[in-house]
C-alpha positions as CSV (number, residue, x, y, z in Angstrom):
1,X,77.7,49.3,47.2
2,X,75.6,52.2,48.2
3,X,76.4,55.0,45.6
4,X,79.0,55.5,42.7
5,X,79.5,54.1,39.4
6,X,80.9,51.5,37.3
7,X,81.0,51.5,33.4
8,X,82.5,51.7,30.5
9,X,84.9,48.7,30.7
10,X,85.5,46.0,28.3
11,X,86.5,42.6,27.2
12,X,87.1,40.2,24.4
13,X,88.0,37.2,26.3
14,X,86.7,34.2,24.9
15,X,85.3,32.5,28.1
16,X,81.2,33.1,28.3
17,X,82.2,33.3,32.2
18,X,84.4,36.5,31.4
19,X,83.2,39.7,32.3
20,X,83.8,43.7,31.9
21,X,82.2,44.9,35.2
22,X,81.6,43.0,38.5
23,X,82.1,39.3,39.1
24,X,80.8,37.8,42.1
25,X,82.6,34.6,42.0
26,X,81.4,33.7,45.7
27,X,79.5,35.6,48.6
28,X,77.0,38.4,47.8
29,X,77.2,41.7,45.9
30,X,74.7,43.9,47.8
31,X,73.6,47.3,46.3
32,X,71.6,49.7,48.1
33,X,72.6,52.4,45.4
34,X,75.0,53.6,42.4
35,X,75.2,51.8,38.9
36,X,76.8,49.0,37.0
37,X,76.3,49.7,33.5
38,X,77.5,50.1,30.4
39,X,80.4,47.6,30.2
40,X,81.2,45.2,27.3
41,X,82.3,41.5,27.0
42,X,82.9,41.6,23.3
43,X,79.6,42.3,21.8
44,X,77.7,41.9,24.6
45,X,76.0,43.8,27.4
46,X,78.2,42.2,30.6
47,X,78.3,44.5,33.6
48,X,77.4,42.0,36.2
49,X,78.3,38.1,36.3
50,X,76.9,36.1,39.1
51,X,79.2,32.6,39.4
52,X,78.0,29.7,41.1
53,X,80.1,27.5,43.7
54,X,78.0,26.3,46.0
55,X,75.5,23.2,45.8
56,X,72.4,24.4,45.8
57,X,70.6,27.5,43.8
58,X,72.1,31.1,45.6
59,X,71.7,34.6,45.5
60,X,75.0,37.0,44.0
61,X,72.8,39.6,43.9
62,X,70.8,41.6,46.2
63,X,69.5,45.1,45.5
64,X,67.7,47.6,47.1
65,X,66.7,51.3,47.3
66,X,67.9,53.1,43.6
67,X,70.4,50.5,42.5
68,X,70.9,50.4,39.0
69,X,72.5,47.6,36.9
70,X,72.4,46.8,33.2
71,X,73.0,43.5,32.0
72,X,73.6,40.9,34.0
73,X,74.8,37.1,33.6
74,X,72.9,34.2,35.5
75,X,74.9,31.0,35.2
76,X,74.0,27.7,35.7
77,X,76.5,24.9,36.5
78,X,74.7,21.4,37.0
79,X,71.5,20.3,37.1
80,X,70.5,22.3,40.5
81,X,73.0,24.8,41.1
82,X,72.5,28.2,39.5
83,X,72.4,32.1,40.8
84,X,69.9,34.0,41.1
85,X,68.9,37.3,41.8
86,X,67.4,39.2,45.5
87,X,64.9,41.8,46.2
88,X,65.4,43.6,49.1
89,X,62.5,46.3,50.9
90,X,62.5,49.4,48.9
91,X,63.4,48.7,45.6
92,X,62.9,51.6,43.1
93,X,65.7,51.1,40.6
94,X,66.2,48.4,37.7
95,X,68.2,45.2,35.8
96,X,68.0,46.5,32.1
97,X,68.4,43.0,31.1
98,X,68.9,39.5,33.1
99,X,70.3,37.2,30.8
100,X,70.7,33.6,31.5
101,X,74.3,31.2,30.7
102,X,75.1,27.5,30.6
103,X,78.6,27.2,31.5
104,X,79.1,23.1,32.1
105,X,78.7,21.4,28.5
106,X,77.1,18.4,29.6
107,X,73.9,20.7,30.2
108,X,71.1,20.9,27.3
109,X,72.7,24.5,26.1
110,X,68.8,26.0,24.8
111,X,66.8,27.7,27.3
112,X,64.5,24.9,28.5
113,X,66.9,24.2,31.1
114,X,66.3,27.3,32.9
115,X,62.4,27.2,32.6
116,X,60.8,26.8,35.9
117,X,63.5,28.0,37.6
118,X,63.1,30.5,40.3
119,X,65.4,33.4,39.2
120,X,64.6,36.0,41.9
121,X,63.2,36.0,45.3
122,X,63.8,38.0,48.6
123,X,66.2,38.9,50.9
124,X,66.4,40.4,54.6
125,X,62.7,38.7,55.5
126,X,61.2,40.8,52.3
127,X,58.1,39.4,50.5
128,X,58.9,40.3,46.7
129,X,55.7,41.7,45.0
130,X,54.7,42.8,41.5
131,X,56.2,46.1,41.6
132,X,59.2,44.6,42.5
133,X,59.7,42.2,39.2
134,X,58.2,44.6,37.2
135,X,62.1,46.5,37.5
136,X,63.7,43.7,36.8
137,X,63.4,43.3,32.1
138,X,64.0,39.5,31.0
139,X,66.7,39.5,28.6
140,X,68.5,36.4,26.4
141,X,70.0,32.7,26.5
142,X,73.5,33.1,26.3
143,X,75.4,29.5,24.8
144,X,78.4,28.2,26.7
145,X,79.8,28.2,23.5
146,X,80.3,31.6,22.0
147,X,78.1,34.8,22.3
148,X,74.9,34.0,20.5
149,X,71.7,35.4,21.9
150,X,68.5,33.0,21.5
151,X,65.7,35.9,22.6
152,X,64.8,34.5,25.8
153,X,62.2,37.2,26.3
154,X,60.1,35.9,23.2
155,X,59.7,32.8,24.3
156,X,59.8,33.5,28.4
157,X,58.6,35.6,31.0
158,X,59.3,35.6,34.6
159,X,56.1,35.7,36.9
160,X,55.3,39.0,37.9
161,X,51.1,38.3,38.7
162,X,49.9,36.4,41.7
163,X,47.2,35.3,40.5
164,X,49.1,33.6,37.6
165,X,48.3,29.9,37.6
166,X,51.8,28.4,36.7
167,X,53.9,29.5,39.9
168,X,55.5,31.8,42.5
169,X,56.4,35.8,41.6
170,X,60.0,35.7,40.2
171,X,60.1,32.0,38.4
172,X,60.8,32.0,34.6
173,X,57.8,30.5,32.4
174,X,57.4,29.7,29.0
175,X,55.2,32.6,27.4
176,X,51.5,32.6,27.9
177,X,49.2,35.0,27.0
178,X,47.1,35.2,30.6
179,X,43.5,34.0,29.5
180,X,41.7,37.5,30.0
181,X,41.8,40.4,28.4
182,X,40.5,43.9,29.1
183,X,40.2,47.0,27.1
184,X,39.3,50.4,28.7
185,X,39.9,53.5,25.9
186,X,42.8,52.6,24.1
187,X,44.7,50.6,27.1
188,X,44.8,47.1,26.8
189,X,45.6,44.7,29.8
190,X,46.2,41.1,30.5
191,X,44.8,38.8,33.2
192,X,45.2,35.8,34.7
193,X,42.0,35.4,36.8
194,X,38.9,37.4,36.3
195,X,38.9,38.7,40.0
196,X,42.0,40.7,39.3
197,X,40.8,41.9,36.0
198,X,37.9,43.1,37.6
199,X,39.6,44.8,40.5
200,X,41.7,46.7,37.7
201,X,38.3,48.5,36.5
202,X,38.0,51.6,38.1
203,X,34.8,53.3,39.2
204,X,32.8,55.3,36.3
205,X,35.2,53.0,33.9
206,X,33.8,51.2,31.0
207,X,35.2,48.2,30.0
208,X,35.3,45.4,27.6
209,X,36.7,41.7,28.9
210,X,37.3,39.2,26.4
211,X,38.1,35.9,27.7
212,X,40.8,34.4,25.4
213,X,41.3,30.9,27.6
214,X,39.4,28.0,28.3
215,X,38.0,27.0,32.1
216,X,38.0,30.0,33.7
217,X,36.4,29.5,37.3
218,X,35.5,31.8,39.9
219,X,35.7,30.1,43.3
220,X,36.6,31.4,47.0
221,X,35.2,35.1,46.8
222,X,31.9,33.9,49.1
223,X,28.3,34.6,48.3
224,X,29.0,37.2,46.2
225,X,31.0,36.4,44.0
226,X,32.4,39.3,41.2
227,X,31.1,42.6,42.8
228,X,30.4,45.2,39.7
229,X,29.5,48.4,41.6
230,X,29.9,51.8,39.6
231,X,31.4,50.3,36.8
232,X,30.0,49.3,32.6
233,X,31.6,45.4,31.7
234,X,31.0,43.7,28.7
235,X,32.1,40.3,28.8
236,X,32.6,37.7,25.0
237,X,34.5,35.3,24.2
238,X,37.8,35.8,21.9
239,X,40.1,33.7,20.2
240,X,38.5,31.9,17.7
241,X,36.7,29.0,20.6
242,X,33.3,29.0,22.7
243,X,34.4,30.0,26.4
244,X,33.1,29.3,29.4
245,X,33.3,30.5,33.2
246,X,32.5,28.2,35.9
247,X,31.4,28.6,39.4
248,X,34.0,26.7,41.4
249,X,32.3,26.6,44.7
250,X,29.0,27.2,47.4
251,X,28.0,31.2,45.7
252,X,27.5,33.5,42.7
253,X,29.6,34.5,40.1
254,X,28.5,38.1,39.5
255,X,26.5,40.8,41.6
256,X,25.7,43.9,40.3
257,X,25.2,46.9,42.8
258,X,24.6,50.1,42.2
259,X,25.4,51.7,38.6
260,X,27.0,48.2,38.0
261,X,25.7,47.3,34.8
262,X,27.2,43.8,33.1
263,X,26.5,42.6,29.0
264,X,27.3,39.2,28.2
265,X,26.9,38.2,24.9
266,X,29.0,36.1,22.0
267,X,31.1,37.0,19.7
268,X,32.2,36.4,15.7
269,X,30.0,33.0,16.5
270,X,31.2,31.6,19.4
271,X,29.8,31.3,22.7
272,X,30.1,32.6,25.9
273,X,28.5,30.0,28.7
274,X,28.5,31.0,32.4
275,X,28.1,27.5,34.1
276,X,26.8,26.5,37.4
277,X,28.6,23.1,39.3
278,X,26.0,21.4,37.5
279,X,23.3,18.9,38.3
280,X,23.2,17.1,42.1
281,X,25.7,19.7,43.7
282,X,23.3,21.5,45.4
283,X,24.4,25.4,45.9
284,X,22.6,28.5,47.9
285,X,23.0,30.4,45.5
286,X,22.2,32.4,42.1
287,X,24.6,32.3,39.4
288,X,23.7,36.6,38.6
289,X,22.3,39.0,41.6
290,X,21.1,42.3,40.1
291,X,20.3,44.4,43.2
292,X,18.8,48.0,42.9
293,X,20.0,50.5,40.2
294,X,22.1,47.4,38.7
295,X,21.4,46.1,35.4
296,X,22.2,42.8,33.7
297,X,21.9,42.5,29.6
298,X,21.6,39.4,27.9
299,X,22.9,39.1,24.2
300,X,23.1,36.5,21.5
301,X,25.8,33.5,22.5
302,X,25.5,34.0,25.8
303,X,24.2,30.6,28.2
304,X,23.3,30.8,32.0
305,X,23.4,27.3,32.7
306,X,23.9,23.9,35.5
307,X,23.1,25.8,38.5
308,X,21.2,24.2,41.1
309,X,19.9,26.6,44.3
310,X,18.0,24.9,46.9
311,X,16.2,27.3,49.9
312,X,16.4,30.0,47.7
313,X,14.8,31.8,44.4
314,X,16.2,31.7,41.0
315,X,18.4,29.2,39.8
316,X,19.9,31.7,37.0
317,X,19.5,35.3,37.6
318,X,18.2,36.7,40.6
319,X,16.8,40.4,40.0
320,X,15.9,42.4,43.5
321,X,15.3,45.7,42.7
322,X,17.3,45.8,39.3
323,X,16.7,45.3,36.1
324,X,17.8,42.2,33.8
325,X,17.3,42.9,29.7
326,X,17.4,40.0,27.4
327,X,17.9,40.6,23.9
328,X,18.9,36.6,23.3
329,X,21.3,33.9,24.8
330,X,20.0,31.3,27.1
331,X,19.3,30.3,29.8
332,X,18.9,26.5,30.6
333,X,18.9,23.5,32.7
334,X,18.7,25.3,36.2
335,X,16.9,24.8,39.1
336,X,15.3,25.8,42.6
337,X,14.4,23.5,45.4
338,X,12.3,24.5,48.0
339,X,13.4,23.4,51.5
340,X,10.9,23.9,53.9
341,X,9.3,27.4,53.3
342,X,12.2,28.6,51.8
343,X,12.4,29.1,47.9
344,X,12.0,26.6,45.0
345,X,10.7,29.3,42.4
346,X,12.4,30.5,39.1
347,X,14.3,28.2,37.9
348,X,16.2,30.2,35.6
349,X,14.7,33.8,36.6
350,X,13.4,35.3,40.0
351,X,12.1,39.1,40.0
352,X,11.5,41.1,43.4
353,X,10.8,44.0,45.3
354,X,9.9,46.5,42.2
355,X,12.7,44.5,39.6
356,X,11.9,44.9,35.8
357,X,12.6,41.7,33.5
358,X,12.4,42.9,29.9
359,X,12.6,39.5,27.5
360,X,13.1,40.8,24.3
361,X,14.6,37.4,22.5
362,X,16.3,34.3,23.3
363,X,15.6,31.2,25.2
364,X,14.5,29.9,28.4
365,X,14.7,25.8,28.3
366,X,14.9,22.7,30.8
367,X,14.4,24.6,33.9
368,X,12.8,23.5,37.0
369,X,11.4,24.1,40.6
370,X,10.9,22.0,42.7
371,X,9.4,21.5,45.7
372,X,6.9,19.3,47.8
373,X,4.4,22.6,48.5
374,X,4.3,25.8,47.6
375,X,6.8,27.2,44.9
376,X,6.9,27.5,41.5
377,X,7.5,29.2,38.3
378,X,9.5,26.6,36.1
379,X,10.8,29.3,34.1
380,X,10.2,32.7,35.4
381,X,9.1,33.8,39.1
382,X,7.6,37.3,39.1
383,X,6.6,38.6,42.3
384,X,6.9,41.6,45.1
385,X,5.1,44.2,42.4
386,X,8.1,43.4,40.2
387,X,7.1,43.7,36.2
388,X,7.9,41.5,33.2
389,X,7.6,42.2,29.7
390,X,7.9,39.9,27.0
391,X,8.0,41.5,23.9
392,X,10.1,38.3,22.0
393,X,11.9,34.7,23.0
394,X,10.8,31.6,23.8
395,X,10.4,30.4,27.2
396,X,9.6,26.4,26.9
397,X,10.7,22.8,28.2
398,X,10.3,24.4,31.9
399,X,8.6,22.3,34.6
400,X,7.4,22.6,38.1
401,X,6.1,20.2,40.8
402,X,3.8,22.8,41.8
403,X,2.5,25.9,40.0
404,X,3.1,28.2,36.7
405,X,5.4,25.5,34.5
406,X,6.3,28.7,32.4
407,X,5.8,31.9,34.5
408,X,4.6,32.1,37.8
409,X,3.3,35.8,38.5
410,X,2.7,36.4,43.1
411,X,2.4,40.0,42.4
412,X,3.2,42.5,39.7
413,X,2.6,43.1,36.3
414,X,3.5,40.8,32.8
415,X,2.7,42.3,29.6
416,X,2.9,40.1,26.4
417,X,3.2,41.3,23.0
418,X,5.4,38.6,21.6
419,X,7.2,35.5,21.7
420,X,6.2,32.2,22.7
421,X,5.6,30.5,26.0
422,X,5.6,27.0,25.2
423,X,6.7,24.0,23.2
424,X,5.6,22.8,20.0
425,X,6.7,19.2,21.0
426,X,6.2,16.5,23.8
427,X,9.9,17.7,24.4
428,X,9.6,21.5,24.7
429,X,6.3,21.8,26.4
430,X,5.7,23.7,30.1
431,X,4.6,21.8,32.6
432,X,3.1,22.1,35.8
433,X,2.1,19.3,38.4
434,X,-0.9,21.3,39.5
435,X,-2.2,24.3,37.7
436,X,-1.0,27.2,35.1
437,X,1.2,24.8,32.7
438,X,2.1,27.8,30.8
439,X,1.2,30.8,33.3
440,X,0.1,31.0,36.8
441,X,-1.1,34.3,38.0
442,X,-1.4,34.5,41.7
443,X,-2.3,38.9,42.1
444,X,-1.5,41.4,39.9
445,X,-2.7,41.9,36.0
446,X,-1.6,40.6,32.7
447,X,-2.4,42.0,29.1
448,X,-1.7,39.5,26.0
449,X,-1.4,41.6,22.6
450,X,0.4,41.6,19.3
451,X,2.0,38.4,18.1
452,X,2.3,36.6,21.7
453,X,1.4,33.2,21.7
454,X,0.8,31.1,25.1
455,X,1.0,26.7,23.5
456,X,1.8,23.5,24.0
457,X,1.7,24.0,27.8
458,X,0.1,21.6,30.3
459,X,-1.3,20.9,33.8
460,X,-3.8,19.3,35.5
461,X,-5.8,22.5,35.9
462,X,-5.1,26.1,33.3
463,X,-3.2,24.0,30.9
464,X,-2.2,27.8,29.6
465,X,-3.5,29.8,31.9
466,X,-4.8,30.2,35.5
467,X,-6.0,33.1,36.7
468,X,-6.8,33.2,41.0
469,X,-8.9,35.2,42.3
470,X,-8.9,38.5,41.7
471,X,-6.5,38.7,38.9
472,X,-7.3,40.8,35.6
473,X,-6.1,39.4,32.2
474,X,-6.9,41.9,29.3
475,X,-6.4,40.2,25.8
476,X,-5.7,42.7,23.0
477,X,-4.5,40.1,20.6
478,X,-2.6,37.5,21.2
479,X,-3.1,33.2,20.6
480,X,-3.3,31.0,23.0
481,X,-3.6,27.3,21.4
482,X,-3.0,23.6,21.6
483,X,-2.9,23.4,25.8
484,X,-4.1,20.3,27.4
485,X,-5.5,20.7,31.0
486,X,-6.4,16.9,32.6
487,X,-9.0,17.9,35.0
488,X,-10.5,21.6,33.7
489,X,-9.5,25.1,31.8
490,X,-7.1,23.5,28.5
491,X,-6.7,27.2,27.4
492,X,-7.6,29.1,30.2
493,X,-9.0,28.4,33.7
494,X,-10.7,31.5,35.5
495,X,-11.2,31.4,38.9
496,X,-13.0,34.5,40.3
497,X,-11.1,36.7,38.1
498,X,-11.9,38.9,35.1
499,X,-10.8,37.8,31.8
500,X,-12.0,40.3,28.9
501,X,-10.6,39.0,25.9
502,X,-11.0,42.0,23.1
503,X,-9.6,40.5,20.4
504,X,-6.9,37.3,19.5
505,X,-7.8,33.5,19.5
506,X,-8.2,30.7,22.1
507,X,-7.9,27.7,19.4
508,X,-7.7,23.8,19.9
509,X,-7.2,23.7,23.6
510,X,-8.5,20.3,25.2
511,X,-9.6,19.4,28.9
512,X,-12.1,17.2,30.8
513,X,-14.5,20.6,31.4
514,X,-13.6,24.2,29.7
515,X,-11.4,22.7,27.0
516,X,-11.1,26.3,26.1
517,X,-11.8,28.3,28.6
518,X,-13.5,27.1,32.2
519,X,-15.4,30.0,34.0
520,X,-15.6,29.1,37.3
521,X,-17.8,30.4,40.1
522,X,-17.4,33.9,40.9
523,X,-15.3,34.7,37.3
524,X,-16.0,37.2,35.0
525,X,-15.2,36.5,31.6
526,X,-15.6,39.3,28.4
527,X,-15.6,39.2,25.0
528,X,-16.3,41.1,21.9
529,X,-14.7,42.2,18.5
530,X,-12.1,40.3,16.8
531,X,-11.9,37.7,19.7
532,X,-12.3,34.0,19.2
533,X,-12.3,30.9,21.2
534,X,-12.2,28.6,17.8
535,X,-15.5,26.0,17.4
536,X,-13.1,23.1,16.1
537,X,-13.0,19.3,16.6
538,X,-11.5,19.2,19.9
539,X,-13.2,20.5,23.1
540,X,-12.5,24.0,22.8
541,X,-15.1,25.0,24.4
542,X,-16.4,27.6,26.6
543,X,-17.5,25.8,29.8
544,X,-20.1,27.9,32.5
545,X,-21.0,26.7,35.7
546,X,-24.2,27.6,37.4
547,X,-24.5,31.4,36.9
548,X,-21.9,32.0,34.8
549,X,-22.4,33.9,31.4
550,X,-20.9,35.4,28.7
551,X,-20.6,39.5,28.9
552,X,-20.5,40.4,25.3
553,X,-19.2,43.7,25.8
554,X,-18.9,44.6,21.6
555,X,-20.2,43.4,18.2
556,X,-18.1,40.9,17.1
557,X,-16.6,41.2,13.5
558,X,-16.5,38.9,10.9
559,X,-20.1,36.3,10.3
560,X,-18.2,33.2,11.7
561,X,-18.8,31.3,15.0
562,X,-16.8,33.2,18.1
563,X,-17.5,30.2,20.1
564,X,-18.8,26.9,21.9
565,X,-20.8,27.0,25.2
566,X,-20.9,23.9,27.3
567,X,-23.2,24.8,30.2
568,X,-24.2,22.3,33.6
569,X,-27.5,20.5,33.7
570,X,-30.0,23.1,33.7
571,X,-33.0,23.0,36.6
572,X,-35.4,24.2,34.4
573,X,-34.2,24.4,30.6
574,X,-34.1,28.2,31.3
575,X,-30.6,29.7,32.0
576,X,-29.1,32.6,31.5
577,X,-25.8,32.9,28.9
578,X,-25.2,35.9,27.9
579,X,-25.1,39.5,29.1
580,X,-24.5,43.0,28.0
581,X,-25.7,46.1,27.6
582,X,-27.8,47.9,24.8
583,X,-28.9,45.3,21.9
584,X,-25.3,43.1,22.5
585,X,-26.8,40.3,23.2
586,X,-29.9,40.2,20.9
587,X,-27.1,41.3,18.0
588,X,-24.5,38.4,18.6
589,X,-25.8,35.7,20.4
590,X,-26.4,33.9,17.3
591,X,-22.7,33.7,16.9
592,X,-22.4,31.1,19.6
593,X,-23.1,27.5,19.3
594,X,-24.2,25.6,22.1
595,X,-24.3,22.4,23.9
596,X,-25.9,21.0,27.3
597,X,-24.8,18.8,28.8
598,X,-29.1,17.9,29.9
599,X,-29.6,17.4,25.8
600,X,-29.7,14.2,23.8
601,X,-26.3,13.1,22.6
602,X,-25.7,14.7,19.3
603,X,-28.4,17.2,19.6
604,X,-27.8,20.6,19.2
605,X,-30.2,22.3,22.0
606,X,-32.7,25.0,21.8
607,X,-31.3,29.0,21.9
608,X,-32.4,29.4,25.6
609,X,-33.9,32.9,26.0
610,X,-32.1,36.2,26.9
611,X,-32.8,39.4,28.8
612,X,-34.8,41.8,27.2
């Protein structure tokens, strides 16, 4: 049939197998054009009726080009024979509505029978696609026993998305809503995977995802996983459970390229976890790349977890050039390995070539990186003058085999003015094999202010800091407490750096030397006003090797003690502690108590003298 028309018949025969417009009782009706509609069989919409004689499932019906039919009748005769319908190149007309018919008793009459069937495929060597089924409207289960329609099209749908999990385009389903969701304006879309919900989100769009199913996993994309270039996505989780997406092979789940900018965060309570292939499946790469002019933002409910990357940075987000902003989540149980020369720092967070990390709550826990030399940065790895700012959060329970159990700075700039980098427990403590249990600063600066507190951090050298030569800490406020250091520097350890500590409190720290702070050869360490390195039980002391001193570079406030000054052996019982300019030293020297190590045990030595 290429053209013309055929309605407006009728019947009221009682046979289900009866019909008012065309039935194709054997062979094929093929329509390249013209209309079948508007005929009746009783009550019902019956313009086409496709019979069934031979043994295995068949095609009645084949359109093409602008054919139009209204309602036609699949029937279904045994337990593998039925008719179908056939998509041929070129289709741009419509079924109004394919109903479905049991005509032999003995079958179960309700519409289970026909799920999984597959209702319409392809003729003449064409590949049916969305566009194709999208024409074609699901319509109801007729009974073999009288006219009664039983709503197929609430309970059913027929496949019309590739990427949908439970079969082939054109097989009828029970109803499921597809497990994403995305809202852009007022338009509202369903998903089955989250590649094809991303590839729906046009340039310059912005767009909410919700992710409505559980076990969502991104897999055969390659190293890069989800590109997000020119586009805004927020991703939560919806419908009433935590959700999670999982990395399903060897790469990344998201990279954000230029004005790509991705939020995940929870929702209404729940969570939304991004999850690696977990520990001992060893993978190249980052869970989240944020390259230049991308951003990444971090909110409440959200987890980066179970990624582990060996030769490479970053176990959990990888920033190069970008910028990553947490304002909470977490970020746990990640890790680097260094193979060779190749990466092993940042186990949940590596920041290059001028990125910006901007932690501003949440949680960084039970990361790690590893590696036999070199590496480092349990927690954070800051480096290529990249800059980090931690204004609130928790970074603790991180560990390194090598250096900066916490935060390992190579280059760049960290500012501090809140949160806490360390545990208050055996559990939650940083750790670092060899120095800078809480913070290892390579080059670069750092400035501690506010309510920031560096504790419960350890190593065998900097138990919460180590400076290396070179480096300049400024300390503007700030705590840093209860570090344990096994060899030298519990609080600090300054190796031929400048440390000028302004104000804030350097309180029960504990090591073999410098329980405090350990000045080592070459260092330069500050102090004046409101700042305190706590005279207390434990060795928090102040510990100067031969030469070292004290530049008190203000008065200090307050009438208490600002410190305790271990020194070496002294040649001849004169040495040099303190310096400054003006009357600073004659005006606060008195505010330090001191040991020697060359005094009688429990003797509290003589004041040695001071420049004039």
């Amino acid at each position: 049939m290429e053209g013309g028309e055929i309605s407006g018949n009728s019947t009221t025969a009682t046979s289900n197998n009866s019909n008012a417009g065309v039935t194709v009782s054997d062979g094929i009706l093929k329509m390249s054009g013209g209309s079948i509609t508007g005929n009746m069989h009783d009550t019902v919409p019956a313009d086409v009726y496709l019979a069934i004689t031979a043994a295995t499932p068949v095609n009645r019906l084949s359109l093409s080009g602008n054919a139009t039919v209204g309602a036609v009748k699949l029937n279904a005769s045994n337990t593998s024979n039925y008719s179908r319908v056939s998509i041929g190149a070129g289709f741009i007309g419509n079924i109004t509505a394919l109903n479905l018919l049991v005509t032999n008793a003995d079958l179960p009459t309700g519409i289970g029978w026909w799920n999984g069937k597959d209702i319409i495929n392809g003729s003449d060597a064409h590949t049916i696609t969305t566009t194709d089924i999208q024409k074609i409207n699901l319509g109801d289960f007729i009974t073999n026993l009288n006219n009664s329609l039983q709503g197929v099209n609430v309970t059913h749908e027929i496949i019309y998305d590739i990427n949908d999990p439970r079969g082939s385009l054109g097989k009828l389903v029970e109803k499921q809503i597809p497990p994403v969701r995305v809202d852009v304006g007022a338009t509202t879309t369903h998903y089955w995977t989250l590649p094809s919900a991303f590839n729906q989100i046009l340039p310059t769009q912005t767009a909410t995802v919700t992710i409505l199913g559980d076990g969502l996993t991104i897999s055969g994309l390659g190293a890069t996983g989800i590109n997000i270039v020119d586009k805004t996505v927020t991703i939560r989780p919806g419908g009433g459970s935590n959700r999670e997406i999982l990395l399903g092979n060897n790469g990344r789940l998201f990279s954000l390229g230029t004005d790509g900018k991705l939020t995940l965060e929870g929702s209404g309570g729940r969570t939304l976890t991004l999850r690696g292939q977990g520990a001992g499946v060893e993978n190249i790469q980052t869970l989240i790349y944020v390259a230049s002019d991308g951003e990444l933002i971090l909110n409440e409910g959200a987890i980066l977890s179970d990624n582990v990357r060996s030769a490479g940075h970053a176990g959990g987000v990888y920033v190069f050039g970008g910028k990553f902003v947490m304002n909470g989540g977490e970020i746990r149980d990640n890790t680097t390995i260094r193979v060779g020369t190749a990466g092993g720092s940042g186990g949940a967070v590596g920041v290059e070539v001028g990125g910006e990390f901007i932690m501003k709550g949440g949680l960084i826990e039970g990361n790690q990186a590893i590696g036999d030399s070199g590496g480092g940065g349990g927690g954070v790895y800051i480096t290529g003058e990249s800059t980090m700012e931690m204004i609130d959060g928790i970074i603790q329970g991180n560990s390194t085999t090598a250096i900066g159990g916490g935060v390992y700075l190579w280059s760049g700039d960290f500012t501090m003015s809140g949160g806490r980098i360390g545990g208050d427990t055996t559990e939650t403590t940083n750790t670092a094999n060899s120095m800078g249990g809480g913070v290892y600063i390579q080059n670069g600066s750092i400035e501690l202010s506010g309510t920031a507190e560096i504790s419960g951090n350890t190593a065998n050298i900097g138990g919460g800091l180590l400076l290396s030569p070179g480096v300049a800490l400024t300390m503007n406020g700030a705590s840093i407490k209860n570090n344990i250091a096994t060899v030298s520097g519990g609080g600090v350890q300054i190796n031929s750096a400048t440390f000028s500590m302004n104000n804030g409190i350097i309180e029960n720290n504990a090591a073999l030397n410098g329980g405090g702070v350990y000045i080592n050869t070459g260092a330069t360490f500050s102090m004046g006003g409101g700042a305190r390195v706590t005279v207390s039980s434990t060795n928090n002391d102040i510990y100067l090797l031969t030469g070292q001193t004290v530049n008190i570079t203000a008065n200090f406030s307050g009438a208490d003690l600002v410190g305790r000054i271990r020194e070496p052996i002294p040649t001849d019982n004169i040495i040099t502690l303190f310096t400054g300019t003006g009357t600073l030293v004659q005006d606060n020297y008195l505010r330090f108590q001191i040991y020697g190590t060359g005094y009688g045990s429990g003797e509290e030595p003589p004041i040695p003298p001071f420049p004039p």
